[in-house]
Residue frames as qw, qx, qy, qz and C-alpha x, y, z in Angstrom:
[[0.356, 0.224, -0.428, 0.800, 15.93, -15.39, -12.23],
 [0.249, -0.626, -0.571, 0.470, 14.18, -14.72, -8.64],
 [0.026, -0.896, -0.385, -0.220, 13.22, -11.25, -8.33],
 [0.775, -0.594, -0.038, 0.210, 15.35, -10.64, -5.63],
 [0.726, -0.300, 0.325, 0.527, 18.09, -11.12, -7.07],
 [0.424, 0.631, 0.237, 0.604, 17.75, -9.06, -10.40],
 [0.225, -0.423, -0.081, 0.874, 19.22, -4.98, -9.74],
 [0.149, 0.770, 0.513, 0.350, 17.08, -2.18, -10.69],
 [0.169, 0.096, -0.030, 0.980, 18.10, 1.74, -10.58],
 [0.108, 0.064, -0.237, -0.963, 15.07, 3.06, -11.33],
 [0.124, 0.429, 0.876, 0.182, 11.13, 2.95, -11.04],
 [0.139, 0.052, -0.228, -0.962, 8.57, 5.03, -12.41],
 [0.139, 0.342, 0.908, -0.200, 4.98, 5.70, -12.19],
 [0.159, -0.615, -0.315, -0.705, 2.33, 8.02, -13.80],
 [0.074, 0.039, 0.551, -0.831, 1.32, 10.34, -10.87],
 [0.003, 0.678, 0.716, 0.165, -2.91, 9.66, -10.65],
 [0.069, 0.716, 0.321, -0.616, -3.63, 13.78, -10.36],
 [0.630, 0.518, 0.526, 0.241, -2.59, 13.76, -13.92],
 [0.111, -0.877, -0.130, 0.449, -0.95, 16.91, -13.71],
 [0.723, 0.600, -0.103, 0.326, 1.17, 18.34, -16.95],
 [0.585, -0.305, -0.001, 0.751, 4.90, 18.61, -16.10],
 [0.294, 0.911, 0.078, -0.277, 5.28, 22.61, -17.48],
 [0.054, -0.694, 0.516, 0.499, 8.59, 22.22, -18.77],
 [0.154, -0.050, 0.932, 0.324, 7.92, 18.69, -20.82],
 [0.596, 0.054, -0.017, -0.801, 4.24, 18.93, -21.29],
 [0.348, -0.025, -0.925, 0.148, 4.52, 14.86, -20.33],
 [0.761, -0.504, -0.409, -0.028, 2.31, 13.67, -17.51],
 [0.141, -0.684, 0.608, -0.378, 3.99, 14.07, -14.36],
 [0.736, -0.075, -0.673, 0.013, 5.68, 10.76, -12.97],
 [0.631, -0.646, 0.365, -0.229, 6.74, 9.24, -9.37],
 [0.415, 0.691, -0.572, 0.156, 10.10, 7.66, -8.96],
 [0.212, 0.395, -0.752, 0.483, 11.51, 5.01, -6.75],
 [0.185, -0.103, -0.883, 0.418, 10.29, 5.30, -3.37],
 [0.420, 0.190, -0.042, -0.887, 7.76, 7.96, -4.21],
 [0.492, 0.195, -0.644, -0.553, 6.36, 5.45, -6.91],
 [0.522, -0.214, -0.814, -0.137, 5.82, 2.25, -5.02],
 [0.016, 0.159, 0.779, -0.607, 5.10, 3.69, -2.14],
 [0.518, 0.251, 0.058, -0.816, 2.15, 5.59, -3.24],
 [0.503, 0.120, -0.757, -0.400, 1.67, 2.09, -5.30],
 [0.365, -0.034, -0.881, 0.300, 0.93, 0.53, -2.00],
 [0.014, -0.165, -0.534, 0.829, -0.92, 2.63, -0.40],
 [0.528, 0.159, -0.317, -0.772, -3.41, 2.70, -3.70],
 [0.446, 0.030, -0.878, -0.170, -3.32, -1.15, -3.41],
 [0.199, -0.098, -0.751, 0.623, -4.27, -0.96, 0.26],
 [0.175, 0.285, 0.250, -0.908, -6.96, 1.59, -0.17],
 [0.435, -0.074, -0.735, -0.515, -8.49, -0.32, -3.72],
 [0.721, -0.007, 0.433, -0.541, -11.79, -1.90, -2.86],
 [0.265, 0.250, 0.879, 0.307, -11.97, -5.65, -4.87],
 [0.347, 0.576, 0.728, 0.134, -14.07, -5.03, -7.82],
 [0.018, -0.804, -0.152, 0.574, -13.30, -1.20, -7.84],
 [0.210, -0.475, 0.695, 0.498, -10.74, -1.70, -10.98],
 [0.865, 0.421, 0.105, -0.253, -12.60, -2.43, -14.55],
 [0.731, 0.560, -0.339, -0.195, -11.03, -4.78, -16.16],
 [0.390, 0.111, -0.766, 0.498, -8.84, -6.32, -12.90],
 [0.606, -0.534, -0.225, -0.545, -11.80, -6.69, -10.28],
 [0.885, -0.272, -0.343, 0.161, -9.53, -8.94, -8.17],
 [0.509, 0.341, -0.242, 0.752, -6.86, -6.27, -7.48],
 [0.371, -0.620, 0.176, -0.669, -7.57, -4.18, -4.10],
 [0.300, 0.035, -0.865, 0.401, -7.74, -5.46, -0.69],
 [0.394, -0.588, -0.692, -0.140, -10.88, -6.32, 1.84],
 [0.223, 0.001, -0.469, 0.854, -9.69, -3.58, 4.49],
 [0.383, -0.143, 0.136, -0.903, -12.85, -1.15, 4.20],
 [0.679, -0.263, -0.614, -0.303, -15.14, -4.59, 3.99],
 [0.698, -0.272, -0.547, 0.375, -13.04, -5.38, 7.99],
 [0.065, 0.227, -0.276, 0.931, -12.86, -1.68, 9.38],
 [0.295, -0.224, 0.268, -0.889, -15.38, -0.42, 11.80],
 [0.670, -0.405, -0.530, -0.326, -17.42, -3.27, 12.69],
 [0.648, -0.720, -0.132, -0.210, -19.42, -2.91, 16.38],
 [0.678, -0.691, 0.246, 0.043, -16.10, -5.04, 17.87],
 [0.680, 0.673, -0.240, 0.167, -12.91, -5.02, 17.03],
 [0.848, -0.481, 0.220, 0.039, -10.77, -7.56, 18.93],
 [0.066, -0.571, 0.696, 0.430, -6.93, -8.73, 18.14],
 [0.567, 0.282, 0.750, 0.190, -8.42, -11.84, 15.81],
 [0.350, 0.868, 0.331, -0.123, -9.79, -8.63, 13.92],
 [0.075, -0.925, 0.319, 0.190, -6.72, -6.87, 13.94],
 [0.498, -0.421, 0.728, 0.211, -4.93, -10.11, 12.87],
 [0.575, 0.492, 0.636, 0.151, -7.09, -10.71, 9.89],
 [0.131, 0.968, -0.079, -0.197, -6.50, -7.03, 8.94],
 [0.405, -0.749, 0.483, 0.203, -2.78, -7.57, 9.07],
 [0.640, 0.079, 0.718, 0.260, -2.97, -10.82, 7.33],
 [0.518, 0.696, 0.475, -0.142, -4.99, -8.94, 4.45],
 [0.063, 0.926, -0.283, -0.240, -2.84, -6.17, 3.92],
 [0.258, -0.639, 0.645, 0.330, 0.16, -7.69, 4.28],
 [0.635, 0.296, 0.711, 0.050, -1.57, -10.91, 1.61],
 [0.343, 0.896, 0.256, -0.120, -2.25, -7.80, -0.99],
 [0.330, -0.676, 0.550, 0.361, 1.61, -6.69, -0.93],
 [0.401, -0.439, 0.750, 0.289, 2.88, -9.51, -1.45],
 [0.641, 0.526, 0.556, 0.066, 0.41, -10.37, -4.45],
 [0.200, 0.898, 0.361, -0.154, 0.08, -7.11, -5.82],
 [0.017, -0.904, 0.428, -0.002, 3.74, -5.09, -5.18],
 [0.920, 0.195, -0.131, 0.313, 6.43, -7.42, -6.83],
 [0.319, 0.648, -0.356, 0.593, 8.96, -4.40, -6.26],
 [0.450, -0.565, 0.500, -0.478, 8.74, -4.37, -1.90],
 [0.450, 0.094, -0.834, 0.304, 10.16, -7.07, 0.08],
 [0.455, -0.659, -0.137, -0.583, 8.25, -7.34, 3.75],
 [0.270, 0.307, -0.825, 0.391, 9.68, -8.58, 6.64],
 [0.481, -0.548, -0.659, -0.184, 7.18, -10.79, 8.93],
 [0.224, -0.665, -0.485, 0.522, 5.55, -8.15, 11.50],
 [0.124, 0.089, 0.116, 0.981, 5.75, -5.07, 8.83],
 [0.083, -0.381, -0.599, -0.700, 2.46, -4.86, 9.13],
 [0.120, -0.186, -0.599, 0.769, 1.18, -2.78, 12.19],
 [0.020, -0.520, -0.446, -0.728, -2.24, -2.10, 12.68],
 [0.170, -0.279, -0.704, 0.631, -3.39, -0.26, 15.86],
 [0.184, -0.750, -0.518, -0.368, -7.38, 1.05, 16.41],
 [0.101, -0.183, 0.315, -0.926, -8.27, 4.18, 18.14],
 [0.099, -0.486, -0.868, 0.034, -11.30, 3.35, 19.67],
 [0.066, -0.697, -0.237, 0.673, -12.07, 7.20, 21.30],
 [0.076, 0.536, -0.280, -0.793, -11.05, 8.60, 17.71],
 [0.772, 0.441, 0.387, -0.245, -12.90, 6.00, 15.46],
 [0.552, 0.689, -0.454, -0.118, -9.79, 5.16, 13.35],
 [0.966, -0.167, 0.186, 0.060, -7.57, 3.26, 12.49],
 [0.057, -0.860, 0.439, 0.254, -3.74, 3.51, 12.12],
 [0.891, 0.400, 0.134, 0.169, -1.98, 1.21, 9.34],
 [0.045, 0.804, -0.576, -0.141, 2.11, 1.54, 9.21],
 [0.943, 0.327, -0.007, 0.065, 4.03, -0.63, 6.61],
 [0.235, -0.736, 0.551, 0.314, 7.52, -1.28, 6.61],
 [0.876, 0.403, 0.116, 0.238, 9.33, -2.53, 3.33],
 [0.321, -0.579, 0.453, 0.596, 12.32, -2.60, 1.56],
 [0.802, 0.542, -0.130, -0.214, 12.30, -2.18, -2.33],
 [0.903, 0.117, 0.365, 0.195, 13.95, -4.87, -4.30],
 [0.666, 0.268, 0.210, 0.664, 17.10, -3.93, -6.42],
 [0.191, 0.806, -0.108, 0.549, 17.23, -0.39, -4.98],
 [0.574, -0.004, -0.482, 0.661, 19.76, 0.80, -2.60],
 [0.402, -0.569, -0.006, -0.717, 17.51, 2.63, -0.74],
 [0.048, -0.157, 0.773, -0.613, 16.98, 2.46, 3.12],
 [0.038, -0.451, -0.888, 0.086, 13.41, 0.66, 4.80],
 [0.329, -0.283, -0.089, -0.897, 10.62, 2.54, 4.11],
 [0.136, 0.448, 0.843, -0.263, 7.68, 3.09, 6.15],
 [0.281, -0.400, -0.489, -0.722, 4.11, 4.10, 5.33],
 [0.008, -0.461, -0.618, 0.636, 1.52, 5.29, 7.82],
 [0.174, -0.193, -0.398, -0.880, -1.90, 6.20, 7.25],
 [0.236, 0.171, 0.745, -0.599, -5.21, 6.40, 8.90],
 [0.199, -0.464, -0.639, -0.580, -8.56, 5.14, 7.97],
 [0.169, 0.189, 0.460, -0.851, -11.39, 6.82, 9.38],
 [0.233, 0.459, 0.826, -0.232, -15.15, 6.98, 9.04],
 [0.137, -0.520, -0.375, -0.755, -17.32, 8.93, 6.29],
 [0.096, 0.245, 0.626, -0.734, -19.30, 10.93, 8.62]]
């Protein structure tokens, strides 16, 4: 059965600050859209090879950020990357072709990165994500 097609209520994630819930003494989780978004945005941010034991999981973004010139062929390989990583990586989001927006500041030395998805088997409206990468100073 496609993916697609299957219904799901409900996803869940361990939150990574590891915090104890106080009333369950559990982990604390992330839900839904909480859950995959923040799943994406880890995928997006992963360096390859950062992950022991799954070296292939993460995406080339920080390898294609800040170099000298950064033309739309740059910005199109970016796009391609990201949006390639998704669709490997995040079985639960659907993408529609152009979710992936990436626009450079040149004056502010960043970059701006907004996803649009829809999760799979939840009634839930398009999400977006937006985030900026920026330079270690």
């Amino acid at each position: 059965m496609p993916l697609e097609s299957r219904t799901s209520r409900y996803f869940k994630d361990l939150s990574l600050s590891f915090v104890k819930n106080p009333a369950t003494d559990d982990l604390t989780t992330l839900t839904n859209e909480r859950a995959i978004t923040r799943s994406i945005r880890n995928l997006v941010t992963t360096i390859r090879g950062e992950r022991f034991f799954e070296p292939d999981i993460g995406c080339d973004v920080n390898n294609l950020l800040f170099e000298n010139f950064l033309d739309e062929n740059s910005i199109d390989v970016l796009q391609s990357e990201i949006t390639q990583t998704i669709l490997q990586y995040e079985p639960r989001v659907k993408l529609d072709p152009g979710a992936v927006q990436v626009t450079p500041d040149v004056e502010g030395s960043s970059i701006s990165i907004r996803i649009l998805f829809r999760i799979v088997g939840l009634d839930a409206d398009q999400q977006v994500l937006e985030f900026v990468f920026q330079p270690l100073r």
